[in-house]
C-alpha positions in Angstrom: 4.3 86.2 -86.1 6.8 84.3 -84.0 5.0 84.7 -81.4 1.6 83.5 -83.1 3.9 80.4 -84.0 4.4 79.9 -80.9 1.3 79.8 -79.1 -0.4 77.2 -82.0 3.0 75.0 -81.6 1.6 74.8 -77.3 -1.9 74.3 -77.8 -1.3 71.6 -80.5 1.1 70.0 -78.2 -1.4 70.3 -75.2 -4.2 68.9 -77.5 -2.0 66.4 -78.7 -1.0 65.1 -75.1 -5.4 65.1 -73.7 -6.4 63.1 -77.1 -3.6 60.6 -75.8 -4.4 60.8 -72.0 -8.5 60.3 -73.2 -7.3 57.9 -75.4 -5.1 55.5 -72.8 -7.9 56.5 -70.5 -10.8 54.6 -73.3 -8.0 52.3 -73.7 -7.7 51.6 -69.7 -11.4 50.9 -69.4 -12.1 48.1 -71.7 -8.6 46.1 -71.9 -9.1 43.4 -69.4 -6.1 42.3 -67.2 -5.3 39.0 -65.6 -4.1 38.5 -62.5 -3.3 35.1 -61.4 -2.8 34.0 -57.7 -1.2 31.2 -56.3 -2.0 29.8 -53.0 -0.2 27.2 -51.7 -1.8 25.3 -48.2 -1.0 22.1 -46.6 -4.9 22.1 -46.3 -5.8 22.2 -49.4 -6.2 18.3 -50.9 -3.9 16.8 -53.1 -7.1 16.1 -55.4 -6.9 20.5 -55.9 -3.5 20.8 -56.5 -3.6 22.5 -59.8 -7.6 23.9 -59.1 -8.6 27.0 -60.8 -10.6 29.9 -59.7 -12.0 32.4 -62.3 -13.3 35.4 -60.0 -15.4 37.7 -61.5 -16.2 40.6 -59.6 -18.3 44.1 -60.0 -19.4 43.6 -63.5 -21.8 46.8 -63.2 -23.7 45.8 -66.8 -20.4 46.4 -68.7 -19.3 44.9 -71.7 -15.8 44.0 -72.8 -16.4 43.8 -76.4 -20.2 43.0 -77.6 -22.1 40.7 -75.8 -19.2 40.4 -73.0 -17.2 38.2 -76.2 -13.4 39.8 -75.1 -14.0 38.6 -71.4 -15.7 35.7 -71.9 -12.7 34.8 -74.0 -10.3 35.2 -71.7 -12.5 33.3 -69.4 -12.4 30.4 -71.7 -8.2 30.9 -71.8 -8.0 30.8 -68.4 -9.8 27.1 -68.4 -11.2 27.3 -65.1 -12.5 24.6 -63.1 -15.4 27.1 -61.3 -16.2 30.3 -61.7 -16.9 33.2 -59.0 -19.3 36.1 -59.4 -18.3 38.0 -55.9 -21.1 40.5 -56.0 -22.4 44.1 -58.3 -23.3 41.5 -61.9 -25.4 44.5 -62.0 -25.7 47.9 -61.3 -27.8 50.1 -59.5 -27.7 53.4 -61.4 -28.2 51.4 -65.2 -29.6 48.2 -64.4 -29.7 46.2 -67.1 -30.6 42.5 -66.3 -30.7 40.5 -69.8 -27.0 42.1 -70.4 -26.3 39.9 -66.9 -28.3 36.9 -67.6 -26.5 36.4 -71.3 -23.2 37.1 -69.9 -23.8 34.4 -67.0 -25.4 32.1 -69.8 -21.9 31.9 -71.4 -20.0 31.7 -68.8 -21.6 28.5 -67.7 -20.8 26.8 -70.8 -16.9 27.4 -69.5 -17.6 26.0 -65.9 -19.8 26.3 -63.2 -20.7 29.6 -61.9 -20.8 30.4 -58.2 -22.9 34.0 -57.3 -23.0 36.3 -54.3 -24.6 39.6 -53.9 -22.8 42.9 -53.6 -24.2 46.3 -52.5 -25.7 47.4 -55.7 -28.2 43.9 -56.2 -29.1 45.1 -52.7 -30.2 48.1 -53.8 -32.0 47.0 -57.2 -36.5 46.0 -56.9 -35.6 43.4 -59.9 -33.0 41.4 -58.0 -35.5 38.7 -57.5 -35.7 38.7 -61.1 -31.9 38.3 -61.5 -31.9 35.5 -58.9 -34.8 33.6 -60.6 -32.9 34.0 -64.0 -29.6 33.0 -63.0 -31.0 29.6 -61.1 -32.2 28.6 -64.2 -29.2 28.9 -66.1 -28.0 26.9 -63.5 -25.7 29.3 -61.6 -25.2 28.5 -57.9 -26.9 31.1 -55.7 -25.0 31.1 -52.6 -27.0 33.4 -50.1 -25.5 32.0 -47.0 -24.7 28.8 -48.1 -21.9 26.2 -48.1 -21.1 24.4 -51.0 -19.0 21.0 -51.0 -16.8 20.6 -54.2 -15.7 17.1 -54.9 -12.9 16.1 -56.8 -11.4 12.2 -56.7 -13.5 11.5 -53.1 -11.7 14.5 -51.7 -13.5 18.0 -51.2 -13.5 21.8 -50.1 -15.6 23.8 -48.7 -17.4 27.0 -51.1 -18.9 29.0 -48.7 -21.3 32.2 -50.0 -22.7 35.6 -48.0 -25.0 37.8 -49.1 -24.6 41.4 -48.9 -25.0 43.0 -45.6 -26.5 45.9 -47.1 -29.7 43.4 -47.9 -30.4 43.2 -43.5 -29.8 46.8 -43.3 -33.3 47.8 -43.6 -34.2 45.1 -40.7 -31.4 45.3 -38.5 -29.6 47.8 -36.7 -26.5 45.9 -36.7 -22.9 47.0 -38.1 -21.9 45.2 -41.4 -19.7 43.6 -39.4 -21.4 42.3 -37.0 -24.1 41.4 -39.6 -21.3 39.2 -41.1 -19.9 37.8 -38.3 -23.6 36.5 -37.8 -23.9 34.5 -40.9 -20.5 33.2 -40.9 -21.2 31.6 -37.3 -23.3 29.2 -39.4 -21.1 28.7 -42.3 -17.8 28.4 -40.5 -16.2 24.3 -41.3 -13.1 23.7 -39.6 -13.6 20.4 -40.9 -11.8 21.2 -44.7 -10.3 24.0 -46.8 -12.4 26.7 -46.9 -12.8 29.5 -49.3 -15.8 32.3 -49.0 -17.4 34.3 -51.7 -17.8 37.6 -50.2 -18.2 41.0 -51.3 -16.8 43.1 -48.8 -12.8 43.7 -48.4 -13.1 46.1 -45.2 -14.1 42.9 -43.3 -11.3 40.8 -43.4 -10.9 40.7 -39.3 -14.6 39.2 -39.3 -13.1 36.6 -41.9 -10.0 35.9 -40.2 -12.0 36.2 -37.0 -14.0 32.9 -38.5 -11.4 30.9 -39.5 -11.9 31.4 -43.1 -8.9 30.2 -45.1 -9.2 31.9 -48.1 -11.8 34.8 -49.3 -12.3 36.7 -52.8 -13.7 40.0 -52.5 -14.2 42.9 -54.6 -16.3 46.1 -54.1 -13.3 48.3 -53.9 -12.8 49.0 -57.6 -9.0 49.2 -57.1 -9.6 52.5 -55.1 -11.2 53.9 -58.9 -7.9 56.2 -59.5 -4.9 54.2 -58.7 -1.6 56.7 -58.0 1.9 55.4 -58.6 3.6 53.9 -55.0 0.6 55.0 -53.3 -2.3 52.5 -54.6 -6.2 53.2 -54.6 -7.6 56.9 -54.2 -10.8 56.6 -52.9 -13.1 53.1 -51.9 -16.6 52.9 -50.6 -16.9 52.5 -46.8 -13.2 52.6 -46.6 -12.8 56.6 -47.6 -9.2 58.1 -48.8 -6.2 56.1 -49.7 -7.6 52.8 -48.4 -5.9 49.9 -47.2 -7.8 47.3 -48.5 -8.2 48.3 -52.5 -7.0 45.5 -54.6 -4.5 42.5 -54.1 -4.3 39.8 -51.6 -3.7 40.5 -48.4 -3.4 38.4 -44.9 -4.7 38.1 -41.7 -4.1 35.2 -38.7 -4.5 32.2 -40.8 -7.0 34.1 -43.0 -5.9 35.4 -47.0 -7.9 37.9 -48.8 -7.9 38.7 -52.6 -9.3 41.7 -53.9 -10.3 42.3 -57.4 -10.4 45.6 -59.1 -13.2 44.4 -61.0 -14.5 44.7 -64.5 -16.7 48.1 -64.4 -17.5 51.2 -63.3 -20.7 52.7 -61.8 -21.4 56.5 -60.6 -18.2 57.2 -61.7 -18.2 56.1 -65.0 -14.0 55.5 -66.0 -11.0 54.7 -63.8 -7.6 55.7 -64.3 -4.4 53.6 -64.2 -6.6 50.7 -63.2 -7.6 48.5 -65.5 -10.4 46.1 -66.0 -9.2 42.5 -63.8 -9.7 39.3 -64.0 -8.6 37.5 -61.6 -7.3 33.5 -61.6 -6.8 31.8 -58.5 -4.7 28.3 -58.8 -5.0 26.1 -55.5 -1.7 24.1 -54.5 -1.3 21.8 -52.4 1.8 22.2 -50.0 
């Protein structure tokens, strides 16, 4: 009988502790956290001290409550004078473009939204469809395309790439040197400049290009995220990568990475939440 005690005593402890791992794991999935950046530049104009940045990056059709309310919320907290789409609004493997469309619908009534393709709108026949839609909410398409922002007759420069993985099928170039392509025609060493980019892995192109500051995601925080040691695993990157999440420098050049809001083949992440992130622009 002791013995019988016992064993039920383990295995309700060991069921006990996987309905609380499952549980922080649900948890970890759908509680959005914000991260807020600071970058402070001599270059950037005295009209942007005090600009804001909402990046939103690899949304993969999820939702943060219904209809997107929990991050559009926080969104709204954040009071942001633009807002960035860097790449994946949808996803390849459950492509769902109204849940994209009504997300950016809100968002626009927060500020203006600036989008960029990632990898999986590359890969999706109804991207056309998403572009169409999102122009006429009035979201900025930027497929390799400056923007100038204004603010008290001073400006920056919003500059915008679109996926490599679109040229794949018609080039035999490297990503990179896809990329360093469209940037020669983008680069403006006239102001502050800040690109819209998918792709973390190419930060030499970036810095290679004078960019001053670039918001990436793509990574997913590395999906599985081990204490002291960071990201597990991150497309084109492979094992324990060194560009997962965070901001990150080269030359001149600084790179933030978001984790991003969803998931897509693999459909949860572990000690990794959901991110959004907040940039603020100071001037030195």
């Amino acid at each position: 009988m002791a013995k019988k005690s016992k064993r039920i005593v383990v295995c309700a402890v060991v069921a006990a502790v996987l309905l609380a791992l499952v549980i922080w794991i649900a948890w970890g999935n759908q509680a959005v956290e914000q991260t807020v950046y600071t970058i402070t530049s001599k270059e950037i104009p005295e009209s942007f001290h005090g600009y804001r940045i909402a990046q939103v990056s690899d949304l993969h059709n999820t939702q943060i409550g219904r209809d997107n309310e929990k991050l559009l919320a926080l969104l709204r907290e954040s009071d942001p004078d633009i807002i960035a789409f860097t790449g994946d609004l949808i996803d390849y493997y459950n492509t769902d473009i109204d849940v994209a469309v009504r997300f950016a619908e809100e968002a626009m009534k927060i500020a203006p939204c600036y989008f960029v393709s990632g990898n999986h709108e590359a890969r999706v026949s109804d991207y056309p469809l998403l572009k169409e839609e999102l122009a006429k909410l009035g979201v900025v398409l930027l497929e390799n395309k400056t923007e100038r922002l204004e603010r008290n007759g001073e400006s920056i420069s919003l500059l915008g790439v679109d996926d490599p993985k679109i040229f794949e099928e018609r080039s035999s170039a490297s990503f990179a040197q896809i990329m360093r392509s469209n940037l020669y025609f983008l680069s403006d060493e006239a102001s502050y400049t800040i690109l819209l980019s998918h792709r973390p892995e190419l930060l030499e192109v970036y810095s290679e290009s004078q960019m001053d500051l670039v918001l990436t995601g793509h990574a997913h925080g590395g999906q599985f995220r081990l204490p002291f040691v960071g990201g597990l695993l991150v497309p084109n990157q492979g094992w324990f990568p060194k560009y997962d999440a965070g901001l990150f420098t080269e030359g001149s050049t600084q790179m933030i990475i978001s984790r991003g809001i969803g998931n897509s083949l693999f459909p949860f992440r572990v000690n990794n939440r959901p991110e959004l992130v907040l940039v603020e622009l100071m001037h030195e």
